[in-house]
C-alpha positions as CSV (number, residue, x, y, z in Angstrom):
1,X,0.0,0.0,0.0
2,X,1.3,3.3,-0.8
3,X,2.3,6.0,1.7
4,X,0.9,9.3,0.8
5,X,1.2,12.8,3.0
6,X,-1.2,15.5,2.4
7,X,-0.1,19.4,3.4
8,X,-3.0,21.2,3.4
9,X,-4.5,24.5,5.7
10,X,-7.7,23.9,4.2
11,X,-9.8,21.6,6.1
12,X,-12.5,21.0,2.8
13,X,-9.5,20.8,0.8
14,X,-7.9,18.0,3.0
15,X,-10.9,16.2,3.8
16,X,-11.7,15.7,0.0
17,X,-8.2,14.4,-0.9
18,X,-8.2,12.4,2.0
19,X,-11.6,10.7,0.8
20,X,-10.5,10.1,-2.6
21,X,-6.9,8.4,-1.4
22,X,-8.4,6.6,1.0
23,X,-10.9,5.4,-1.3
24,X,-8.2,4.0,-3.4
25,X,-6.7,2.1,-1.0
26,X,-3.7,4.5,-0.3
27,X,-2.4,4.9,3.3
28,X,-2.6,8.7,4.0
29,X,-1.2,10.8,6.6
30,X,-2.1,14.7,6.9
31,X,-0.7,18.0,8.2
32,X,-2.3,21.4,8.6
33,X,0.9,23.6,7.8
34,X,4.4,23.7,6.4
35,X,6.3,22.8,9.7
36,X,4.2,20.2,11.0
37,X,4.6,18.5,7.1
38,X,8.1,18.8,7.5
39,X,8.2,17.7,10.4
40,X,6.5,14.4,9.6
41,X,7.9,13.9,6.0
42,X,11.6,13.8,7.7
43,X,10.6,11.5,10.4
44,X,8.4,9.0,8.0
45,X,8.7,7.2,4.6
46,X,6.0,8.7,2.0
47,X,5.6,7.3,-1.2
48,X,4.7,11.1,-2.3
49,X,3.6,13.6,-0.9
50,X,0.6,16.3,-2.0
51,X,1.9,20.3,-0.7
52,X,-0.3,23.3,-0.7
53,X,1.4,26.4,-1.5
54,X,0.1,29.0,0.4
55,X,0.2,27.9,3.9
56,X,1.0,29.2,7.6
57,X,4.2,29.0,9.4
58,X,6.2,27.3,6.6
59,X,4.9,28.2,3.0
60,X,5.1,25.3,0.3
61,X,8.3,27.1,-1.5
62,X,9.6,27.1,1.9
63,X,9.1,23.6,2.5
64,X,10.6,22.7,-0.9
65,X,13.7,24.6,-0.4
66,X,13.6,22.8,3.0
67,X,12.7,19.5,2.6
68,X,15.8,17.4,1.0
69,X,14.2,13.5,0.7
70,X,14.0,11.8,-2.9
71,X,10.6,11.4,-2.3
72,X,8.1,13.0,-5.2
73,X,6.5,16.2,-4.2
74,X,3.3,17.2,-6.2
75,X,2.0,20.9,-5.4
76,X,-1.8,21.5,-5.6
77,X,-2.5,24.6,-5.7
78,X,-5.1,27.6,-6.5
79,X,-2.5,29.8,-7.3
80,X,-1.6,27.5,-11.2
81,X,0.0,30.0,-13.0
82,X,2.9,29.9,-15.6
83,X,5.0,31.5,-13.2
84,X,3.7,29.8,-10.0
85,X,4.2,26.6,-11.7
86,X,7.7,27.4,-12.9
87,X,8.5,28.5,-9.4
88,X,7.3,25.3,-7.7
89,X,9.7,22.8,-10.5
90,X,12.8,24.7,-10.2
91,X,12.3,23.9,-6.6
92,X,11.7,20.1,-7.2
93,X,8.7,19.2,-7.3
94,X,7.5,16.6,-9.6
95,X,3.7,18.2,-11.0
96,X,1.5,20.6,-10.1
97,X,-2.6,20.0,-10.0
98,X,-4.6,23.1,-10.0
99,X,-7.6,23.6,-7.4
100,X,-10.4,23.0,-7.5
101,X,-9.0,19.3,-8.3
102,X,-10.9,17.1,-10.9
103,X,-11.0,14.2,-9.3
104,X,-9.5,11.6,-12.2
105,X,-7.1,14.1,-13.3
106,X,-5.9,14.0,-9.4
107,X,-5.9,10.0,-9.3
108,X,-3.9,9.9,-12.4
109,X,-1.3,12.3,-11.5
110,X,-1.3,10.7,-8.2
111,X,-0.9,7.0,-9.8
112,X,1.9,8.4,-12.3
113,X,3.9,9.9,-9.6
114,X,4.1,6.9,-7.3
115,X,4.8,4.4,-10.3
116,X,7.7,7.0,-11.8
């Protein structure tokens, strides 16, 4: 079963990508802000892990520059423009989905990710 961790302020926002993973059988573990994400993706093994952007205490660009694992990082974000997008890959991550999610876009970009 893969390991997924979800960074997300939003409470609608987490609850609805928590549903969806869960509901395809992937073991998910959440956060509510930058830090506490970082915290637990450097203590645990993800198999990928889902980062808002805009977030308190540690921002997503924040926790990209931060966070130094080889573990796939997949931004999803309101904020999807060119140069938002841009930003978030020279930092490393590995896609970007744009809010509000559709829903087998998500799974796909979730399931090509994890099987990279």
């Amino acid at each position: 079963m893969s390991k997924i961790l979800i960074i997300e302020d939003n409470e609608m926002n987490m609850k609805l990508m928590k549903d969806i993973l869960s509901s395809q059988n992937y073991e998910v573990t959440t956060a509510q802000d930058g830090q506490q994400g970082l915290d637990i993706a450097n203590e645990q093994e993800f198999d990928l892990i889902l980062l808002d952007i805009q977030m308190p205490v540690v921002s997503g660009y924040d926790f990209l520059k931060l966070y130094n694992k080889k573990t796939p990082v997949i931004v999803v974000s309101a904020c999807a423009m060119d140069n938002e997008i841009q930003k978030a890959t020279e930092l490393g991550c590995a896609g970007y989905i744009a809010k509000p999610i559709q829903i087998m876009d998500f799974l796909n970009t979730v399931k090509s990710a994890i099987n990279a």
